[in-house]
N, C-alpha and C positions, 0 to 999 in steps of 0.2 A: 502934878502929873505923875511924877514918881509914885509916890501914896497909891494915886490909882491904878497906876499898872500893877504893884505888889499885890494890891489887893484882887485885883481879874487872878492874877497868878497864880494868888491863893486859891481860889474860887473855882478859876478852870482846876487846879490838883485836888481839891474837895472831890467835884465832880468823879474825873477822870476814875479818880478810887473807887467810888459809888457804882459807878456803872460794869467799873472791872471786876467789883465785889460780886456782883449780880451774876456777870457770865462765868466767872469762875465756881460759883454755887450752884445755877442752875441750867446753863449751855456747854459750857466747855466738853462735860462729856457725851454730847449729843454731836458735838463736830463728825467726829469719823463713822458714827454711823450712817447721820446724814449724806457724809459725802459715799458712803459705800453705794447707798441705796443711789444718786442721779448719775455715778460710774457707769450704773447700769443700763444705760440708757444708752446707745450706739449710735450716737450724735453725729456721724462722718456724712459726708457731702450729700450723699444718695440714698439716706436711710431715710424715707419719710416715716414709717412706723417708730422707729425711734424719737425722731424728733416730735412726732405728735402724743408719744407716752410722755416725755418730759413735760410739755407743756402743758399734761392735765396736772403733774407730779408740783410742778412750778407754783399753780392755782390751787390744788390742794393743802401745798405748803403754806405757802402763803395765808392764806386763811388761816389755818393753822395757827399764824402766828401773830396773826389778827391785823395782817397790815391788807392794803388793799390789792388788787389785782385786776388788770389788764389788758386783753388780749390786743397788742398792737399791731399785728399781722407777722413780720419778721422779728421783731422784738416783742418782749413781755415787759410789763411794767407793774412792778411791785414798791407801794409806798409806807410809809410812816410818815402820816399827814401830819403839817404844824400848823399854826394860827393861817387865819384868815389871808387869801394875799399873801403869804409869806416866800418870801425868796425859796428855789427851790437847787439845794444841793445833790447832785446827780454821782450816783455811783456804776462803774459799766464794767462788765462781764460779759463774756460768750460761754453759750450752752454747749457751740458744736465742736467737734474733735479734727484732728486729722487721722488720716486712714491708719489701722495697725494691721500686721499681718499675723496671725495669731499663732502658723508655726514658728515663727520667728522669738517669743515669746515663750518664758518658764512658767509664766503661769497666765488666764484666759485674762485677753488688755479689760471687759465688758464683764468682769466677773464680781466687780464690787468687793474685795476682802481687805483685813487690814488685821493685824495684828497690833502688839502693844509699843513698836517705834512707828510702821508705817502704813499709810495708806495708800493701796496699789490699785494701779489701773490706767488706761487711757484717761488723761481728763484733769488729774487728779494734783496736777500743778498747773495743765494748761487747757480749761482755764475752770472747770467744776471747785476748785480748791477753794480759791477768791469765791465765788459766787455761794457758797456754803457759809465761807469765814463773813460774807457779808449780810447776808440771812439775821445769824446768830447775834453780830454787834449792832444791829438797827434793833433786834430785839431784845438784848441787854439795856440799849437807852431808854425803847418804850418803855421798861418794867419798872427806870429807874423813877419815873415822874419828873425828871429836871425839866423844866420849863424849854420849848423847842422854839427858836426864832426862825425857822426850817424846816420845810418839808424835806426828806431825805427818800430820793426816789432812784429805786435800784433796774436798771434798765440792762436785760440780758438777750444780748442780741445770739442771731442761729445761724449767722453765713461768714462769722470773722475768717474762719481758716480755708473759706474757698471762693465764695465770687465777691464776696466783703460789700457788699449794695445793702445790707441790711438799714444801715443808717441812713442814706440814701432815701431810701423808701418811707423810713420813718418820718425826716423830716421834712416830705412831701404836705404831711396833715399834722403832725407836731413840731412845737417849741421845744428847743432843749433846755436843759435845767441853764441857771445862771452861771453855774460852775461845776464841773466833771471831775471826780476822781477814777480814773481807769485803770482799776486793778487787774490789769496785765501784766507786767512787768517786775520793774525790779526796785527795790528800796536804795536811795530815801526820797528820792525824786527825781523824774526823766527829765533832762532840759534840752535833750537832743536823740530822735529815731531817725537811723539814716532810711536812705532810700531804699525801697524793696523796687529791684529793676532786673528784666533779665536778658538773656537770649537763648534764642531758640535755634537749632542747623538739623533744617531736614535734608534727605536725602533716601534713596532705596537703597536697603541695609543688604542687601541679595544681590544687588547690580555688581558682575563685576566687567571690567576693561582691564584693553591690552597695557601688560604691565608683567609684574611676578603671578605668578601661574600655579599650582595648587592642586592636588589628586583630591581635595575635597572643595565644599562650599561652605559658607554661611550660610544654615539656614534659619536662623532665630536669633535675635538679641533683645534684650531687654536689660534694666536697671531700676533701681527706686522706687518708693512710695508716691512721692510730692516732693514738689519744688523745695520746700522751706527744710527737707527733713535730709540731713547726709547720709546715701544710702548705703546699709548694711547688706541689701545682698545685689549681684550683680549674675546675669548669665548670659553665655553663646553657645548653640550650638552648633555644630561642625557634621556636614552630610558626606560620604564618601561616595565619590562618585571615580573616582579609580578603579580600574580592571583588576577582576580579583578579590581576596579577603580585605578585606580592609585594618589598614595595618598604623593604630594611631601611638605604638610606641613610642618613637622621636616625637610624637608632638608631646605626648604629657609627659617626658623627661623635659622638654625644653618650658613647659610650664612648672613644671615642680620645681626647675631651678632658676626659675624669674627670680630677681631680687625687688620684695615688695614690700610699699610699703610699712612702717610698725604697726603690730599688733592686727595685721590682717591675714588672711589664707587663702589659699586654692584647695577647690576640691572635682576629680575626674571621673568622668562615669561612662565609660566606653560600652553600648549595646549594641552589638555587630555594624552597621554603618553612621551609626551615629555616637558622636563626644560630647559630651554635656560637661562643659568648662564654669565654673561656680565661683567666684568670689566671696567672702563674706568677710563682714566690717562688723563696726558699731555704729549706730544712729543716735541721732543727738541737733538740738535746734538749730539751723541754719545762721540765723542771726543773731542770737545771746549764745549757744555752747559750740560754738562750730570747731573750739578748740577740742574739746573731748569726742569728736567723731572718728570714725575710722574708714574712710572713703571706700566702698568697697567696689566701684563703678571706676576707679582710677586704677587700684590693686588688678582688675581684670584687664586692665588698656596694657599694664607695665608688663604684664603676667604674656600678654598675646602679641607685644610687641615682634615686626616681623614672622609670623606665623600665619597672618593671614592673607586669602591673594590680593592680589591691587583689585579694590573696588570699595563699594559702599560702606560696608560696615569696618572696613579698614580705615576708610576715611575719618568716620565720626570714632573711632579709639584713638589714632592717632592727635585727632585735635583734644582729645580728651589728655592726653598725656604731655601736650603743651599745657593747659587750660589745670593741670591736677598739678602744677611745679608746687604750688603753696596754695592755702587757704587763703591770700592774700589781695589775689591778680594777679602775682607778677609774672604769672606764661601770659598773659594778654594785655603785657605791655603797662601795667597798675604798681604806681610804685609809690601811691600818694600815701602819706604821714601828717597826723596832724594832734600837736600836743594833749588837746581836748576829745577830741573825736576818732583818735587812733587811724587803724588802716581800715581800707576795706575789708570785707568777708563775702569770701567766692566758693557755691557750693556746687561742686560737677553734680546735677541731681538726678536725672533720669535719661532714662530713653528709653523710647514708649513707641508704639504706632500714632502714627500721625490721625490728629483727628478729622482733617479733612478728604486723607486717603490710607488706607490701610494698607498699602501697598509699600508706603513709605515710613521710614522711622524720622522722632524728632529729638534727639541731643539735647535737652532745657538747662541751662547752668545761672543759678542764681547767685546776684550779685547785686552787695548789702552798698550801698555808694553812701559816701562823705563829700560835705563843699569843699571846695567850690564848683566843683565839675559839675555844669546839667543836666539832666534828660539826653537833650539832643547832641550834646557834646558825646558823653558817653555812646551812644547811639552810633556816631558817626564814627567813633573811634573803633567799635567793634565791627560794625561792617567795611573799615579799610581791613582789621585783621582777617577779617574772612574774605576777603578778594583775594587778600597778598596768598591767604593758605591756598586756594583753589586754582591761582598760577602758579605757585609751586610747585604743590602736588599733582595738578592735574584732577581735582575734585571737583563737585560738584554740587557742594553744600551751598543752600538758601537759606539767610539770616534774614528772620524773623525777631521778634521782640517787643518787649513791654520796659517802657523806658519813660513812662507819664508820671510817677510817683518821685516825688521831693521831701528832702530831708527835711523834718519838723525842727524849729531851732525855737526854744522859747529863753528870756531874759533870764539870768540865773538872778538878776535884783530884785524881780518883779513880788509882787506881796505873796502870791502865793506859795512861789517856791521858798521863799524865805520862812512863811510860817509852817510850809508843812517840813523842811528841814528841821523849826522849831519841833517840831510838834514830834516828830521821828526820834531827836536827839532826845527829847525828854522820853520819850516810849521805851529809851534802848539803853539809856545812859550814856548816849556818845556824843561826844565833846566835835564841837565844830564837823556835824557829818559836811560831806562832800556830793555836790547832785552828779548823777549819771547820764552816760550816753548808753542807748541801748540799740544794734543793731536788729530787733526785732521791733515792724511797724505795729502800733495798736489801734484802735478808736477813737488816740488823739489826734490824728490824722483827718479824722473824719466826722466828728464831734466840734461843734465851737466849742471855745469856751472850756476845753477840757486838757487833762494832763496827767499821766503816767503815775503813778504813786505806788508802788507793792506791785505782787506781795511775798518776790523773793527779795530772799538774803543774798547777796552777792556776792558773800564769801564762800558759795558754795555752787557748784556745778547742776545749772540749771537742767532738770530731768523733762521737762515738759519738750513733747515730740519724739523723747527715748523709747527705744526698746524696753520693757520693760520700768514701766517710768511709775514712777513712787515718789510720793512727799511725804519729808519726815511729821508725826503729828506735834511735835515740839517745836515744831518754825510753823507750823500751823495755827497755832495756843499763842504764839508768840508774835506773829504775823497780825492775828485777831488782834491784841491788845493793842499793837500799835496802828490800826485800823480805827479800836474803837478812843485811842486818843484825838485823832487826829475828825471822827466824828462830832465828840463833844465838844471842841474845840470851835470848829465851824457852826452845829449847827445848833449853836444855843448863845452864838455870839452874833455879834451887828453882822448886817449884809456887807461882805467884803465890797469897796468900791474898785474899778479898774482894776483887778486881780493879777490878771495877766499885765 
């Protein structure tokens, strides 16, 4: 038994070379154009023209590369067929983006360019990157000839970053592969996504009540892209409805010397009866870099603190400014730790008009949840903190929320985590890696049979959802290799049994 494990060893590293010889000769340099070109494609919630060029680009590619294609309604399905019957290894990707603002940005997020470190754009880590690097190593193994005991079937779904039902849909009239790698994420393998949960506090942002009193009003607020994304820019306007010129000197002294938080700003723009008060941050993913954000929807709560009258839009800053103590929960009562799973991630994310009445603003603050707490526990817990706030204050905020989603926990012993840690450590040279917890949910959530693998590096501050967001093309190069180890590995070996 020894003998023949040496020798698979030898065998899978014959391989593994064979097939890296191949993309390094004749893909490697097609990566960043490729990825340039489906950058291009403006993939966000509401773009149908975008999403329907991609998916001629998908089928043209495809072809191209001689593997098969699919049109499965919300997902595409692109193959490299094996034998007959053959077990079917599943690799998953999203085509679609989250929203970018393009002033907010140095250069256009939908512009497709890349120079000779990076490749820029919406997309372009999360999640166009994978889906490119995945393209290229299915097509390094067809070239290689090595004998395939697997179909390797690349499944790119179009709703992951907003109603997420794409897989839903699929598996209505499809089977899923037998086993999923979901290059979402983060290397060397996900064994825990906590829960995407949130809440939501409407109220009219314009109401005010008897209270502190004010020669002006609110008449505009807004914040944020999306839930998932910490937002960089944040605004209020202020209406002077006092007798006379309108005179906002004290207020943008007392906003210029708010103390706010690091590395964010205020910026004032007074036009005869109106103030236009501006926050601006840095943006960065909700649930994998929520450390590298710069909240800029909190910077304007701390910034307007007492400045504005007793009413609505007071309301929803003020609970912001509980809710903004840390990235953690701990303004809302969260103070959970857990050696493996860390703490939670709490992002203040928007507020927007309410979609049921425009009349009204909603407050949405997502929050990334850890076991043991459930759904309804959580739930329960944040609608005692909004009663308590609303007899305090004398507000009038309605909690709302989404609190259906559970943390994924897979066995760190089970076969697969252990061979694709094999399979990462031989990719990288790293000695006993270690599996990760990833606060961003992916498609293993919603996939049987599937699980988290790439295709960041985790020693580096994940850009997918940034401002100006860029992947370097050296963990791209590098990314792929250990993609296309962990391909030849699986799918030119026996049908894993009980994986999970």
């Amino acid at each position: 038994m020894v003998l023949s494990a040496i020798l698979l060893a030898a065998t899978l590293q014959k391989n593994v070379a064979s097939v890296t010889k191949i993309y390094d000769r004749d893909y490697a340099k097609k990566l960043a154009p490729m990825l340039t070109e489906v950058i291009s494609f403006p993939t966000t919630q509401f773009d149908v023209e975008g999403h329907a060029a991609q998916k001629v680009w998908l089928a043209k590619t495809a072809h191209g590369l001689g593997f098969t294609y699919r049109d499965a309604g919300l997902i595409s399905e692109i193959e490299l067929p094996g034998p007959p019957n053959a077990p079917v290894l599943g690799l998953m990707v999203h085509g679609d983006v989250q929203p970018a603002e393009p002033d907010a940005w140095s250069f256009s997020p939908f512009s497709g360019k890349a120079d000779a470190t990076y490749v820029y754009g919406r997309g372009s880590a999360d999640d166009k990157g994978p889906l490119v690097q995945a393209l290229l190593a299915m097509k390094a193994l067809a070239d290689s000839g090595i004998a395939r005991t697997h179909t390797v079937r690349l499944l790119v779904g179009s709703d992951e970053e907003s109603n997420n039902t794409d897989v839903a849909e699929y598996l209505k009239t499809h089977q899923p592969p037998d086993y999923t790698l979901v290059i979402d994420s983060e290397f060397p393998v996900v064994v825990g996504e906590k829960a995407w949960n949130s809440l939501s506090l409407t109220t009219d942002a314009t109401f005010e009540r008897a209270g502190i009193t004010k020669p002006y009003n609110v008449s505009f607020i807004e914040a944020g892209l999306a839930t998932s994304i910490v937002p960089d820019r944040a605004e209020v306007k202020l209406f002077w409805k006092g007798e006379g010129a309108a005179k906002w000197e004290s207020v943008i002294a007392a906003v210029e010397a708010a103390k706010l938080p690091p590395d964010t700003r205020i910026a004032t723009q007074a036009i005869g009866t109106t103030l236009r008060i501006v926050a601006y941050g840095h943006s960065s993913h909700a649930g994998v870099n929520i450390e590298s954000g710069r909240n800029a929807l909190v910077a304007l709560a701390r910034a307007l603190e007492g400045l504005l009258p007793t009413g609505g839009a007071n309301d929803l800053l003020a609970f912001v400014r509980i809710a903004g103590t840390d990235i953690y929960g701990t303004g809302l009562g969260i103070t959970d730790s857990d050696p493996l799973w860390g703490r939670y991630a709490v992002n203040i994310a928007t507020i927007k008009p309410s979609a049921a009445d425009a009349k009204l603003s909603t407050l949405t603050i997502n929050i990334r949840r850890t076991p043991p707490r459930t759904g309804p526990q959580l739930k329960a817990k944040m609608e005692d903190l909004v009663a308590a706030f609303n007899q305090h204050t004398a507000a009038s905020l309605t909690a709302t929320g989404f609190y259906d989603d559970e943390p994924l926990v897979f066995d760190p012993n089970s076969k697969i985590v252990k061979r694709l840690l094999a399979d990462y450590g031989a990719a990288t040279g790293t000695k006993n890696p270690k599996p990760a917890i990833s606060g961003g949910g992916t498609y293993a959530k919603r996939l049987p049979n599937s699980i988290a693998f790439g295709m960041w590096f985790h020693d580096k501050p994940y850009p997918g959802h940034d401002v100006d967001e860029k992947n370097p093309i050296a963990d791209l190069q590098k990314g792929t290799q250990v993609l296309i180890y962990a391909l030849v590995d699986i799918a030119t070996g026996p049908k894993m049994e009980k994986p999970f």
